[in-house]
C-alpha positions in Angstrom: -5.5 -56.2 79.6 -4.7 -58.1 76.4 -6.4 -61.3 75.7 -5.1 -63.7 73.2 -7.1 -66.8 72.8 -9.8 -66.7 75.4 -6.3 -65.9 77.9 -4.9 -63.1 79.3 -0.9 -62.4 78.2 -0.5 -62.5 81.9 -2.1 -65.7 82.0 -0.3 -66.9 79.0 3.3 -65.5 80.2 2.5 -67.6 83.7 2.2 -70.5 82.5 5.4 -70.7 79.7 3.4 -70.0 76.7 3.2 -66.4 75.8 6.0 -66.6 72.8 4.2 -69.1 70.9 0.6 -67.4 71.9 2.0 -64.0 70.3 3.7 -65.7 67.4 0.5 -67.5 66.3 -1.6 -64.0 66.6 1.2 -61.9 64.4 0.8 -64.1 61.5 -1.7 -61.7 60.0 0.6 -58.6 60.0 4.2 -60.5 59.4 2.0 -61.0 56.4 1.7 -57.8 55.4 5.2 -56.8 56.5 6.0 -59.7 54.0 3.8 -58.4 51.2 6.1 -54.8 51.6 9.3 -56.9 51.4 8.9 -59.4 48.9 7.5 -55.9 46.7 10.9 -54.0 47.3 12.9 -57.2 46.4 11.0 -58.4 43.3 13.6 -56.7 41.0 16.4 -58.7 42.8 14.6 -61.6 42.9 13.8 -61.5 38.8 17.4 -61.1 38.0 18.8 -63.8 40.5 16.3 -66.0 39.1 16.6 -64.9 35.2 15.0 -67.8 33.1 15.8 -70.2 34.6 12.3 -71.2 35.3 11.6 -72.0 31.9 13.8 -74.1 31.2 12.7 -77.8 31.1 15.9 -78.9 32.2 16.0 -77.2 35.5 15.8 -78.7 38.5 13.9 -77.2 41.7 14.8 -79.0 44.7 12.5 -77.4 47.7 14.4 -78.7 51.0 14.2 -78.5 54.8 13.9 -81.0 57.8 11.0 -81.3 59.8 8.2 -78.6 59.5 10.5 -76.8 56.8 10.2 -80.0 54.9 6.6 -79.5 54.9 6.9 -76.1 53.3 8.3 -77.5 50.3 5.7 -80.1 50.0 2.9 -78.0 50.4 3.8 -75.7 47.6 6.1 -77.9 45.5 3.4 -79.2 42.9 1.9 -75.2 42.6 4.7 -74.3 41.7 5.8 -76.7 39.5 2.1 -76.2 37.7 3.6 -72.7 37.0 6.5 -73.3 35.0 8.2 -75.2 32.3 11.0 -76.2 34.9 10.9 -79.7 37.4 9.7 -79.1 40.6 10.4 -81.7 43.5 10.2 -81.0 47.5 13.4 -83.4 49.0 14.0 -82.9 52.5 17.2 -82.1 53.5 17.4 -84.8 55.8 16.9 -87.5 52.3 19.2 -85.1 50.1 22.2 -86.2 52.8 21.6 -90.1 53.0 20.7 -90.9 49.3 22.5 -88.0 47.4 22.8 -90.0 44.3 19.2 -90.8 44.3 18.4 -86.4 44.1 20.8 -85.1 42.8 22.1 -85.0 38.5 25.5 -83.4 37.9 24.6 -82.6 34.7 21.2 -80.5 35.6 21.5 -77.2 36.1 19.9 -77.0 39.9 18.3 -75.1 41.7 18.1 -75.6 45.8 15.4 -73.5 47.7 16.2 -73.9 51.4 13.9 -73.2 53.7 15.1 -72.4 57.6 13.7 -70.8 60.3 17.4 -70.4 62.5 19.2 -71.8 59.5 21.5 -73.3 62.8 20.7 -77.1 62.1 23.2 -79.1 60.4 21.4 -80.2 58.2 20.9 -77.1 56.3 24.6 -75.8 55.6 25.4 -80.0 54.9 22.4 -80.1 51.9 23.9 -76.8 50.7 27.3 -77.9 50.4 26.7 -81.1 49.6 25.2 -79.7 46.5 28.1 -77.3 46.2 29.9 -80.2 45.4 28.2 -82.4 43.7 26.5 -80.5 41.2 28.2 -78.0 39.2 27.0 -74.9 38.3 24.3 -74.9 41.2 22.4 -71.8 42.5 21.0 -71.5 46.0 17.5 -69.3 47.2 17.8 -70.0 51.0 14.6 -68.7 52.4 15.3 -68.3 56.3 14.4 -65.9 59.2 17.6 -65.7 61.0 20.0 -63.2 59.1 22.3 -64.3 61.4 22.3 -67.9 61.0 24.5 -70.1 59.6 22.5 -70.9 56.6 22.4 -66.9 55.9 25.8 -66.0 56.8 27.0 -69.0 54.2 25.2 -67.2 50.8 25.8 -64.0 51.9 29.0 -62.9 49.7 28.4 -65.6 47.5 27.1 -65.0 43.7 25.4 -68.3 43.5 23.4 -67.5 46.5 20.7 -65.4 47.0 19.2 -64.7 50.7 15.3 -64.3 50.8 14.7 -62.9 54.9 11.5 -62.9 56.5 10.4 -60.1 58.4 13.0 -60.3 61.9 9.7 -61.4 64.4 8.9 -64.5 62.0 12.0 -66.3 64.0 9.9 -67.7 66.7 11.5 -67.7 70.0 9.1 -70.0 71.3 9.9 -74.0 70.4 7.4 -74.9 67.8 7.7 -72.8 64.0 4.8 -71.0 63.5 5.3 -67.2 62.3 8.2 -68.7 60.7 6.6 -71.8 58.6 3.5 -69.4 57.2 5.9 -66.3 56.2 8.5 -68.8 54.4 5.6 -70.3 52.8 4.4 -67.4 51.1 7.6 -66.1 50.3 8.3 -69.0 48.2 4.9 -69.4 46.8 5.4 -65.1 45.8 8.8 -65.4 44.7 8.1 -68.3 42.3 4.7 -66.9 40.9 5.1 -65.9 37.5 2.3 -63.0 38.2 3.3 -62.0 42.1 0.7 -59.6 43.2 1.3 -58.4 47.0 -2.5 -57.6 47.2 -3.0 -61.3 47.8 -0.9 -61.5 50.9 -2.5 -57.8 51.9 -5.6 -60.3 51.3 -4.7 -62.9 53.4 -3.4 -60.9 56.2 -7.0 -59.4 56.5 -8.9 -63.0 55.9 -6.6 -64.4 59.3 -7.3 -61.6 61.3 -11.1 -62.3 60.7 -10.6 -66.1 61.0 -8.3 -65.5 64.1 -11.2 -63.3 65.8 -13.8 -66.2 64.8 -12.0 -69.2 65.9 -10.7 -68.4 69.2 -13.3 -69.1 71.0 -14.2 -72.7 69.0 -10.9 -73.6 69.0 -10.4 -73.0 73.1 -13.5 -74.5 73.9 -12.6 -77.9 72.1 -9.2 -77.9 72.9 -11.0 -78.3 76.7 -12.0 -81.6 75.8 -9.2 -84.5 76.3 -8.1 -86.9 73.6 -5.4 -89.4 73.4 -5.1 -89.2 69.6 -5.8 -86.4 66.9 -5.7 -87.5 63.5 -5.5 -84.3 60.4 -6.6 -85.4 56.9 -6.1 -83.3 53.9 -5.8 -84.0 50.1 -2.9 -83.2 47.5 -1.1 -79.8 49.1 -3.1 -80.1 51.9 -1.5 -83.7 52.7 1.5 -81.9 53.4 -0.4 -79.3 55.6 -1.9 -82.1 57.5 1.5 -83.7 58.6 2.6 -79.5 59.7 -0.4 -79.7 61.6 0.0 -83.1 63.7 3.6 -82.2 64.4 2.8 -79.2 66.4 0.1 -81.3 68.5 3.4 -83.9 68.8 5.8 -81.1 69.3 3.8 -79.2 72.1 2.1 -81.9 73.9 5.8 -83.5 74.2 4.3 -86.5 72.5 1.0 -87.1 75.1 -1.2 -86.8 72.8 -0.4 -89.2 69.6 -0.9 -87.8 66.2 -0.9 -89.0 62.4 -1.5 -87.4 59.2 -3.0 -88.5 55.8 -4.8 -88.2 52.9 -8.7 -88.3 52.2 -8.7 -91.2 50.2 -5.6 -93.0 51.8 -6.8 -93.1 55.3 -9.1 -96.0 54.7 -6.5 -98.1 53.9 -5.4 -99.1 56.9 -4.6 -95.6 58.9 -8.5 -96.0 59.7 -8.1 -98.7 62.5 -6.0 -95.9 64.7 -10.0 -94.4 65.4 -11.1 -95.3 68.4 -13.1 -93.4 71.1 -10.4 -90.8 72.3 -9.6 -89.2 68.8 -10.3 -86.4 67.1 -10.4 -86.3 63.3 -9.9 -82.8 61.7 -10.1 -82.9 58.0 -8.5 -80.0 56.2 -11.3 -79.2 53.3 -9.9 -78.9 49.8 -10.7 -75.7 47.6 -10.8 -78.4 44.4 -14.7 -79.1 44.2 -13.7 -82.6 43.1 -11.4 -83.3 46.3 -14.4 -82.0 48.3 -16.6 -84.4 47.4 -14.2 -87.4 48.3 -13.0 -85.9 51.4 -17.1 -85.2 52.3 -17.9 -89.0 51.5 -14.7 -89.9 54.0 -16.2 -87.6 57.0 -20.1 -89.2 56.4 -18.6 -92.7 56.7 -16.6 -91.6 60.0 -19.1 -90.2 61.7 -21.3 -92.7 60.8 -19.3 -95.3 62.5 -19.7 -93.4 65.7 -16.1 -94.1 66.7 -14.3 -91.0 67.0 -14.8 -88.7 69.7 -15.8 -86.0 67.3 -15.0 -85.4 63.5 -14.6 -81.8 62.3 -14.1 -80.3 59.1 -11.4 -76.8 58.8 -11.8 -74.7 55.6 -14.7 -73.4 53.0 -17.8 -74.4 54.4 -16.3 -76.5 57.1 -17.0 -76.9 61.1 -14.0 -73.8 61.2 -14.6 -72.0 58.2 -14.4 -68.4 56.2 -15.2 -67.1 52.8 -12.1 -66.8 50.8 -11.3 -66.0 47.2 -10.7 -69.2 44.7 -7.6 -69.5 45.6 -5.6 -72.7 44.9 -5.0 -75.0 48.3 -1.6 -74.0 49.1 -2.3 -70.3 49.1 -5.0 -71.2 51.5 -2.6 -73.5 53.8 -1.9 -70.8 56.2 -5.1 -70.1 56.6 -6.3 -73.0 58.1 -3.2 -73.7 59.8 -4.3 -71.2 61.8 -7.1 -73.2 63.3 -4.7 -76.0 64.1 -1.5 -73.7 65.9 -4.3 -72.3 68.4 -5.4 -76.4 69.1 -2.1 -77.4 69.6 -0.9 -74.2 72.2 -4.4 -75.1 74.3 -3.8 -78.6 74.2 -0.2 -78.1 75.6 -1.7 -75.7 78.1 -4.4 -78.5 78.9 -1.2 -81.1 80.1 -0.2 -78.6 82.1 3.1 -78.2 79.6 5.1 -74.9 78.9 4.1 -74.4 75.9 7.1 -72.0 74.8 9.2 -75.6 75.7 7.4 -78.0 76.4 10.6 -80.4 76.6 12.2 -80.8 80.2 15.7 -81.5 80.5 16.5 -80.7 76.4 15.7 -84.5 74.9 14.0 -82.2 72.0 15.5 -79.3 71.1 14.0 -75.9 69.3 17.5 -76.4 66.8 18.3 -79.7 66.3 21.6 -80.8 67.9 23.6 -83.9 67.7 24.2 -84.3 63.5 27.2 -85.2 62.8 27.2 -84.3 58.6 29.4 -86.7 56.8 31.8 -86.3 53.5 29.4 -88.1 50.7 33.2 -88.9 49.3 34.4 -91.2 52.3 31.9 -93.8 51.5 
């Protein structure tokens, strides 16, 4: 019988939380499938693109809501590190209520949409919304439902160019997962000057080997009970730390508080949320100088003997593997990993359904309820 983290699928399927337990454990070969993709559409993707990119002029805006806001901000300064262009991550949700703060008629623009249904509001308004007030503006929506909204609205449009993930990245189950790794990579491939599918074929094969060495870990302290979990991470990692304390949000229907932050900026008040029910996980930096910050930070807290327990996820960490010296954001999904497989036990601990842990729809998988309005009525 299949086991997937330290369960049986049977097990899993019986209590609600088989779609998220599969979606976490395909990362690895969505990965690959993405590597074959983003390969075969390289040619399309160079000519949509052009030069665009090295222009200094261009504007990049990376947007989303929720955990596809997150995508944007954990690769948004990579990428803009790459090229001549301007980079920013704006969620779609900002891009709506201050447009004129975002948004330059005059720039040539560029809006990179990432969307795992591509169903929400939210993500047809910023599109259009940029339609119309910028001139001239091209669209890269990166999304995992051809059949979305999102997709169906650049489909026979020149301006537009639609980047799909493999079809099983569209998780079924509440929480993104599959989908939030593959459209992470996508982006950070189809924006590399140098794209080289060998380094997703590499990463696919690292998170199968960190999958096999974590599952056991990871079940065993998701065993333990805590009120709060706190993730730390510097620069990209920031980003991947507020990714991470959603899903503990998201699939413990908000029983076990969370909150994100940096290294350095946690002591600065976010410190005084420690107290003997929390977990700390810090995500470990690949940057040698971050390391030594974020190393100082976990010494101190474990010093003060507050915490229920402080861990370290990453090179050299308490959930670690080898890895090339990659930059941060490549390694995000990596490590992310380690924090999807907390969250789904955790849920599981509460006794939750996991594949939706939300009773009676207050939360839903695609956010309902938006009402988009005309920036020109105002």
């Amino acid at each position: 019988m299949t086991t997937l983290f330290q369960r049986t699928t049977t097990d899993w399927r019986d209590i609600g939380g088989l779609e998220t337990a599969e979606e976490i454990a395909h990362q690895p070969a969505l990965w690959r499938e993405l590597a074959a993709h983003l390969g075969a559409e390289q040619s399309r993707i160079a000519a949509f693109l052009g030069d665009s990119l090295h222009n200094p002029q261009q504007r990049v805006i990376l947007t989303g809501a929720g955990s596809s806001a997150y995508v944007g901000e954990i690769i948004a300064d990579e990428i803009n590190a790459a090229w001549p262009c301007q980079v920013r991550a704006i969620s779609t949700t900002s891009l709506l209520t201050h447009p004129a703060l975002y948004l330059d008629s005059s720039a040539p623009t560029l809006l990179v949409s990432f969307a795992r249904s591509g169903n929400s509001p939210e993500s047809t308004g910023a599109v259009q919304l940029v339609r119309d007030l910028v001139p001239n503006a091209r669209f890269l929506n990166i999304t995992c439902n051809a059949e979305g909204d999102l997709a169906q609205q650049g489909a026979n449009d020149s301006a537009s160019l639609n980047l799909m993930m493999p079809a099983a990245s569209c998780d079924r189950g509440f929480a993104m997962t599959s989908s939030f790794t593959c459209m992470l990579l996508a982006a950070l491939s189809a924006l590399d000057p140098d794209f080289q599918p060998e380094r997703l074929n590499k990463l696919a094969q690292l998170g199968e080997q960190a999958q096999g060495l974590w599952s056991a870990p990871v079940a065993a302290l998701a065993a333990r009970r805590v009120s709060r979990v706190i993730y730390l991470g510097s620069g990209p990692l920031e980003a991947l730390a507020k990714e991470a304390a959603l899903k503990i949000m998201e699939l413990t229907a908000g029983s076990v508080m969370t909150m994100a932050n940096s290294a350095l900026g946690f002591r600065h008040g976010p410190k005084a949320a420690v107290n003997p029910e929390t977990l700390v996980l810090l995500f470990r930096s690949a940057d040698p100088l971050s390391r030594r910050y974020e190393h100082d930070l976990v010494e101190e807290l474990r010093r003060d003997q507050v915490a229920a327990d402080v861990l370290t996820v990453g090179a050299g960490g308490d959930f670690s593997i080898d890895t090339p010296a990659w930059p941060d954001a490549w390694l995000a999904p990596l490590w992310l990993l380690m924090a999807q497989q907390y969250a789904l036990h955790q849920s599981a601990l509460l006794q939750l359904r996991p594949d939706n842990p939300f009773k009676g729809g207050i939360v839903n998988r695609v956010v309902q309820g938006v009402t988009i309005y005309r920036h020109d009525e105002f």
